[in-house]
MIKE-531124 format. One line per 8 residues: number of its first residue (from 1); for each residue x, z, y of C-alpha. Coordinates in steps of 0.001 Angstrom, whole numbers. Layout:
<recs>
NUM	X:Z:Y | ... .
</recs>
This chain:
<recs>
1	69043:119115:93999 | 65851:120703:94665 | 62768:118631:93799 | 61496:118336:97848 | 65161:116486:97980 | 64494:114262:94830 | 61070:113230:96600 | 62593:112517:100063 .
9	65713:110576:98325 | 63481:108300:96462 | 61992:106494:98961 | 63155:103964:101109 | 62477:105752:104224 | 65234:107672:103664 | 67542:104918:103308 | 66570:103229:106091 .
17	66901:106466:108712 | 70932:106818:106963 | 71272:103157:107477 | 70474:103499:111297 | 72706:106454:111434 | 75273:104426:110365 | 74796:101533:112587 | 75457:104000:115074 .
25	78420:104758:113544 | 79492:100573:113075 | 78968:100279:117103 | 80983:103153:117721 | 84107:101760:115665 | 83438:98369:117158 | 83452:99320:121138 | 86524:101370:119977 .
33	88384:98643:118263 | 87214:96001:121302 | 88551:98047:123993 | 92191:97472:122537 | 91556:93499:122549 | 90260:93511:125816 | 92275:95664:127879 | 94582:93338:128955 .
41	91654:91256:130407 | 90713:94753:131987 | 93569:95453:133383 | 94032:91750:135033 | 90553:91719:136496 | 90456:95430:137937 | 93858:95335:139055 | 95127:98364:136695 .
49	98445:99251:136352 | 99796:100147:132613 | 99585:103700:133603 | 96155:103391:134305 | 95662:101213:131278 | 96527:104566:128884 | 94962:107055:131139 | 91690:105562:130533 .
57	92065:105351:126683 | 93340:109036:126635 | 90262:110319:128963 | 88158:109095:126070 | 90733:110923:123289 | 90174:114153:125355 | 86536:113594:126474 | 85296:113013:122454 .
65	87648:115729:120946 | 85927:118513:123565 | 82690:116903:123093 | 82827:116777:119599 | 83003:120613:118302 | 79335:120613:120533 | 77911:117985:118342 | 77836:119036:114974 .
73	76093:122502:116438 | 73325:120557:118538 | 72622:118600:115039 | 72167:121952:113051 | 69709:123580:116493 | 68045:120795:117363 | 68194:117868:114445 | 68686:114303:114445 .
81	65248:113088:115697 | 66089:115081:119569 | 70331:114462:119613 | 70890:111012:117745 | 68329:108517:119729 | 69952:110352:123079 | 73823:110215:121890 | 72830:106668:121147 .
89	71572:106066:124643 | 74215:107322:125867 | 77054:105368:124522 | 74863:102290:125668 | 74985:103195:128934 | 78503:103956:128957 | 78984:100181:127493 | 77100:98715:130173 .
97	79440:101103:132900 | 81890:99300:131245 | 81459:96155:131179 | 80843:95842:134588 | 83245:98225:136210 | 84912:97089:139343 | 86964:99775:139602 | 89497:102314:138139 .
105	86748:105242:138904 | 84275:103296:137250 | 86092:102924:134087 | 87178:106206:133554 | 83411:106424:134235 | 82836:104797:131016 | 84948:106708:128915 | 83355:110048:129240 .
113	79911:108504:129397 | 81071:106979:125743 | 82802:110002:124471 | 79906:112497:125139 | 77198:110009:122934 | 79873:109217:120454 | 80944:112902:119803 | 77267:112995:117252 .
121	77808:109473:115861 | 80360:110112:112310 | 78768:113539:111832 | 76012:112299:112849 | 75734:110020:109957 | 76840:112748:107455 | 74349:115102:109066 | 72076:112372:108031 .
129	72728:112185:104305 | 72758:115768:103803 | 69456:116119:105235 | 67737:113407:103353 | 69707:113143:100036 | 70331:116888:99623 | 73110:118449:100037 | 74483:117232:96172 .
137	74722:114383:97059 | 76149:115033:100685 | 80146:114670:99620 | 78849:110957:98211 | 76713:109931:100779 | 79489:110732:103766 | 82174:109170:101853 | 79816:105849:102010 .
145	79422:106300:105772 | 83368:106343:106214 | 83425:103203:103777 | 81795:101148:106271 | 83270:103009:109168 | 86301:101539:107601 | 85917:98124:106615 | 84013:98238:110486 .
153	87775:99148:111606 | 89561:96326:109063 | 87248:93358:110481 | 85743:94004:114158 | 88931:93184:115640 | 88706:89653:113975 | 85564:89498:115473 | 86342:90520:119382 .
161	88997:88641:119329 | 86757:85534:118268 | 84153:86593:121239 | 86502:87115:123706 | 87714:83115:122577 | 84083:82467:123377 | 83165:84048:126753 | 84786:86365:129555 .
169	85321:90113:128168 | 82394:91121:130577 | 80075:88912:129408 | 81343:90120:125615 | 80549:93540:126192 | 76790:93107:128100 | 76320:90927:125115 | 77128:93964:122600 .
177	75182:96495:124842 | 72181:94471:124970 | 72689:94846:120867 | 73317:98512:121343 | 68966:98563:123277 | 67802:97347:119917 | 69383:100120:117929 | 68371:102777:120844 .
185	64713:101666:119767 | 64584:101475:116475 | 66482:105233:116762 | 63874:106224:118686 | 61401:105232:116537 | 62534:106039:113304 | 65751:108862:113286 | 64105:112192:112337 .
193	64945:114944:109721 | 62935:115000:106585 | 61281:118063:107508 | 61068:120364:110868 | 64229:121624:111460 | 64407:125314:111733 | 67764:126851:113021 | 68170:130837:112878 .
201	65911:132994:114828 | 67937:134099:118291 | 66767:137972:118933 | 69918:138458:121523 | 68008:136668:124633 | 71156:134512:125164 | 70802:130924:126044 | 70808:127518:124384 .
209	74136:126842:124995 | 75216:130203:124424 | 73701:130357:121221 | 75486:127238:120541 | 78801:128341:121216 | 78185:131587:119410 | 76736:129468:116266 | 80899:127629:116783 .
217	82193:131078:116514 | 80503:131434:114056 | 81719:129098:111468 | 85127:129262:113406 | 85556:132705:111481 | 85417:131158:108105 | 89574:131054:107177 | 88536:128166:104659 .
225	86731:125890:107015 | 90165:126053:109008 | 92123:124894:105656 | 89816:122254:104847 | 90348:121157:109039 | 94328:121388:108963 | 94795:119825:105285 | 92289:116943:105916 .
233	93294:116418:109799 | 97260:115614:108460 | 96002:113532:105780 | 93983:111656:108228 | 96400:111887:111032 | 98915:109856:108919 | 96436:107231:108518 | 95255:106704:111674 .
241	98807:106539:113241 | 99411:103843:110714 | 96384:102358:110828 | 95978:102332:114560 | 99859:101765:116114 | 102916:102212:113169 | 101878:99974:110137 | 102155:96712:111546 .
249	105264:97452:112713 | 106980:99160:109811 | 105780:95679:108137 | 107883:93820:110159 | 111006:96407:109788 | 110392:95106:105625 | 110731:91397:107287 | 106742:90354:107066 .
257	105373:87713:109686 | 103337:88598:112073 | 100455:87772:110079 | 101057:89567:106887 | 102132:92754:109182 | 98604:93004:110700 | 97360:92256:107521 | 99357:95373:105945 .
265	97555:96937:108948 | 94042:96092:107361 | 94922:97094:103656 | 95148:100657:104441 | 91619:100547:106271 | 90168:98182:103218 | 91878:101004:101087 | 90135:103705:102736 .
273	86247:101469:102610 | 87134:101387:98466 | 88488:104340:98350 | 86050:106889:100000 | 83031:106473:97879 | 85435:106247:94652 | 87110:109848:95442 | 83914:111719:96444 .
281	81679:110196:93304 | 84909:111553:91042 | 84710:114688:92683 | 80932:115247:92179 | 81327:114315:88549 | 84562:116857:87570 | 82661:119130:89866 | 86189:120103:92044 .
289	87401:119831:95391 | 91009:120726:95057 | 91646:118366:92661 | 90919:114788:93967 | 92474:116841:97572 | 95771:117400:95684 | 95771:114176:93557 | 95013:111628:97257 .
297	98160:113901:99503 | 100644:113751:96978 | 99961:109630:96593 | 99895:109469:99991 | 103270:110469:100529 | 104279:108569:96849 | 103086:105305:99266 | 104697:106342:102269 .
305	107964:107539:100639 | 108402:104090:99267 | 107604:101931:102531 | 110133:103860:104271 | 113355:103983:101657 | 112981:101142:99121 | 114214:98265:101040 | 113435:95640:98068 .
313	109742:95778:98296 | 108536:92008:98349 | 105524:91092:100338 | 102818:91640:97553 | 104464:95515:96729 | 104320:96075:100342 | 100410:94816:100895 | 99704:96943:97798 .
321	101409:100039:98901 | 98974:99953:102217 | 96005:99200:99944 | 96972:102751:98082 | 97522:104940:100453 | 94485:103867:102118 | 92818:104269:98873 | 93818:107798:98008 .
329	93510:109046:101880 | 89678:109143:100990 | 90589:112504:99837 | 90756:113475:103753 | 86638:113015:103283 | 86344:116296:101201 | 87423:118095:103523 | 84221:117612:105194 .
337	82475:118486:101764 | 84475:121857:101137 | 83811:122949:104365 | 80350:122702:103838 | 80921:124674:100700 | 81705:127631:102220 | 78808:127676:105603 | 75526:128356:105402 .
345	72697:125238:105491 | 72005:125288:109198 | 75490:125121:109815 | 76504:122204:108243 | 76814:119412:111306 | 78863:122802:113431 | 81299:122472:110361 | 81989:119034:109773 .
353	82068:118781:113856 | 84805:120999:113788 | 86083:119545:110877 | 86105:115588:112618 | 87233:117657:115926 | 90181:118808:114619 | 91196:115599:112986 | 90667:113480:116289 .
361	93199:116144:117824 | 96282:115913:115550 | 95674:112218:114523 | 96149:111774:118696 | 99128:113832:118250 | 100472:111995:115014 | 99784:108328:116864 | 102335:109384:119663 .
369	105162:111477:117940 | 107112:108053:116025 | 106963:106465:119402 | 109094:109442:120967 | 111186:109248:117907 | 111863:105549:118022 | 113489:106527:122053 | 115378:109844:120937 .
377	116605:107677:117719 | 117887:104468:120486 | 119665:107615:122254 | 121229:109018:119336 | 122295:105840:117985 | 120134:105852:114927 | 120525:101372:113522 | 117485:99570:113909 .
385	115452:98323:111397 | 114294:100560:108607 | 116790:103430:109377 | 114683:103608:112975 | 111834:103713:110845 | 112814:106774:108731 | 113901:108156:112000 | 110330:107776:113948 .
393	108342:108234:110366 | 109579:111965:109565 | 106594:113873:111253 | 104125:111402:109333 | 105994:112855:106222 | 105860:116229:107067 | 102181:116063:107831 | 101558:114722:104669 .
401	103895:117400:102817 | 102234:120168:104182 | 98678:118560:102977 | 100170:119047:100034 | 101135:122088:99891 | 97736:123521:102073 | 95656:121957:99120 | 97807:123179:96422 .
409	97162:127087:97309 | 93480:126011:98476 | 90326:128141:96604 | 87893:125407:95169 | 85368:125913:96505 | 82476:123335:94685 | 79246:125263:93970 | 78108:126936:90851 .
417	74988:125335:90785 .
</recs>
């Protein structure tokens, strides 16, 4: 670290700019997480259909993942102080859409409002830490920002589903947009880089946004920043389609209430808050990427390996099997860092944007494919219960193989100096 980064890391300034990056980041995961206790609400009081229901959630999916390879590049041109305080508007608005929507239109509305502020929010953050912690400590400080983002994902639930106890789901969500004004302030006030940013000189005449996409391309022609992508994207696509849909019900194959399921549910994501800051601080310190990579997919599919084919597991083996492979899927965060490895400064936020882009798109993919399973496996006669599991499971396992085997024959790629 250079001694302008020990100076701007030592003061509390600097802290307090990351921590408002990753507010952000905590109302993000928290409109995210409350859409899925409230949209049966939605859908009564709009007079939705269950088609309509998923349409909306996938316009988001869509919206975000386009959005999202733009964000990371508009960080690196413009810097936090011009794209954050706006993205954070912007999701604001969208909340407020939301909430009082009186129609399908509306809705969808919403969603692309959302996904076009959200698609700076996670790199955002990292963007953040990089800037103002230097970029030794950048691997660290973005596996703390995924901590919370985590243990956001393992407790906001709880805490919609306590609001919505309390009031109407409209009257929830003004509530949490009127939260999301006092965060657009104190963004505006505060959020800025450390010092002026100062993207490469454009002698071709082309255009902003031209010289956005091109600055893409750019870092699109790196081979590595496309390993780092695929290896950390089936890593994290596992864990999201457990986390999100699959866990809860693979729980129950294993006989668990209802209660301990969801609970199983919440391990991995508590897994993942412990785990991410653990992984990148032990990768900092034996000064390799590959390493903690290899050492997080292989336990990853130890974990899931056992959930699906040892049938004994009591309740306690089962709770701690979630808690590990939440724990070692922290590894997914260095993808982030080894792709930063291999760019140049000022394109950091286009790498880890295309980086959390690609991610977003096969964890989508990975969510959906043991749910087409489960019906081909009810056609072809496949039991129920934990054979039907194996059945839909298999692409989680071959996701997690090949993450294996893409980090085994990766370069390392941590710097010399």
């Amino acid at each position: 670290m250079s001694t302008s980064d020990k100076e701007v890391s030592s003061t509390g300034k600097a802290w307090w700019i990351w921590c408002l990056g990753v507010a952000f980041v905590v109302f993000l995961f928290s409109f995210q997480t409350g859409y899925g206790i409230v949209s049966g609400s939605v859908q009564e009081a709009v007079g939705l259909t269950v088609v309509q229901v998923s349409t909306i959630a996938a316009v988001y999916t869509w919206a975000f993942a386009i959005f999202q390879f733009f964000g990371g590049a508009l960080l690196d041109r413009l810097g936090a102080r011009k794209v954050l305080p706006i993205s954070i508007g912007l999701v604001v608005l969208g909340v407020f859409v939301f909430a009082n929507a009186k129609s399908y239109e509306m809705l969808l509305l919403s969603q692309v409002i959302l996904a076009i502020g959200s698609c700076t929010g996670f790199v955002g953050a990292g963007y953040i830490g990089g800037q103002w912690f230097g970029m030794a400590k950048f691997s660290f400080m973005f596996g703390l920002v995924q901590m919370i983002a985590a243990l956001t994902s393992a407790i906001s639930q709880n805490v919609f589903e306590y609001g919505l106890g309390q009031m109407d789901w409209r009257s929830l969500f003004n509530l949490f947009g009127t939260i999301g004004i006092g965060l657009l302030v104190l963004g505006a006030i505060y959020i800025r880089n450390p010092r002026p940013v100062e993207p490469p000189a454009d002698t071709s005449g082309d255009g902003f946004f031209l010289s956005v996409i091109k600055g893409m391309a750019e870092v699109a022609k790196v081979p590595h920043v496309w390993v780092a992508s695929i290896s950390g994207a089936f890593m994290f696509g596992a864990m999201l389609s457990l986390g999100v849909v699959w866990m809860p019900k693979l729980m129950a194959v294993h006989g668990l209430t209802p209660t301990m399921a969801t609970l199983g549910a919440s391990m991995l994501w508590l897994g993942l808050a412990v785990g991410s800051p653990v992984v990148t601080k032990w990768s900092d310190q034996v000064r390799r990427r590959k390493l903690p990579m290899i050492v997080g997919a292989a336990v990853q599919l130890a974990c899931l390996v056992a959930l699906l084919y040892v049938s004994s597991l009591g309740s306690g083996a089962l709770l701690g099997l979630c808690f590990l492979f939440g724990f070692a899927n922290a590894a997914h965060m260095l993808s982030f860092s080894t792709a930063a490895d291999v760019v140049k400064p000022f394109q950091i936020g286009t790498s880890a944007a295309i980086v959390n882009g690609i991610m977003f798109i096969l964890g989508g993919v990975l969510i959906s494919r043991p749910g087409v399973r489960i019906g081909m496996g009810m056609e072809t006669g496949v039991e129920p219960g934990l054979a039907i599991a194996q059945y839909a499971a298999l692409p989680l396992l071959v996701a997690l193989a090949l993450a294996l085997v893409i980090v085994l024959f990766m370069k390392e790629t941590y710097p010399a100096k």
